[in-house]
N, C-alpha and C positions, 0 to 999 in steps of 0.2 A: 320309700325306697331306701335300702340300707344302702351304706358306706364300703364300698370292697377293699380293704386293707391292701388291695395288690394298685388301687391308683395313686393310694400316697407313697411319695419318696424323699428320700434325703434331701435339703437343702428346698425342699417346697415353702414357702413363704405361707403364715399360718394368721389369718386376719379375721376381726370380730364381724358379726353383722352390718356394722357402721362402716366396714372398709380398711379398719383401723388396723395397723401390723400389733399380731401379739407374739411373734416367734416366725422361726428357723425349725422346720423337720429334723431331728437329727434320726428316728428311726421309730417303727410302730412297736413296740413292745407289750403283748396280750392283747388286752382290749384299752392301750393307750397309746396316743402317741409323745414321746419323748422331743421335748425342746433340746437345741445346742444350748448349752453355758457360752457357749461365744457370742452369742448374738446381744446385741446391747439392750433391747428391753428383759435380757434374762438376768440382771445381776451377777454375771459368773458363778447360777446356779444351774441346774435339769431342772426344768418345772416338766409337768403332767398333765394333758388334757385327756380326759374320756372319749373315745370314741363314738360315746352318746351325744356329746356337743357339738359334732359335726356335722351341718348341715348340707354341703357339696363339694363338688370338685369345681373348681370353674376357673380356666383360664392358668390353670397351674398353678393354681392357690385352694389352701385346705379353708373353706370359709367355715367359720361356725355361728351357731344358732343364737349365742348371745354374743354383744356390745362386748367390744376390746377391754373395758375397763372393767367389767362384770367376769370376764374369765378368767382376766390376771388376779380378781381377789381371788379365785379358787386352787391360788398356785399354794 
């Protein structure tokens, strides 16, 4: 089942498979969604996750399909 870009939103809390926080939503952009630079595991950068990586909605959290530490190498 795809992912509907209309259930992510701003300030969704964005966590690996382990449960683990990798980000802050700040907004979907094409087929990515864009981390805030404010949130402290971003480094006061924009990191980029693929909307391929994302495995569900649940509980108000964007979960994704790989381990917190496996997605932050892909920043």
């Amino acid at each position: 089942m795809a992912i509907s870009t209309s259930e992510i939103r701003e300030h969704m809390k964005v966590v690996g498979s382990d449960g683990q926080h990798v980000g802050t939503v700040d907004r979907v952009e094409g087929d990515r969604i864009k981390l805030t630079k404010s949130d402290p595991a971003a480094g006061g950068q924009h990191h980029y996750i693929d909307l391929s990586e994302v495995a569900k909605i649940k509980g108000g959290e964007v979960c994704l399909s790989a381990k917190a530490d496996e997605a932050k190498q892909r920043f």
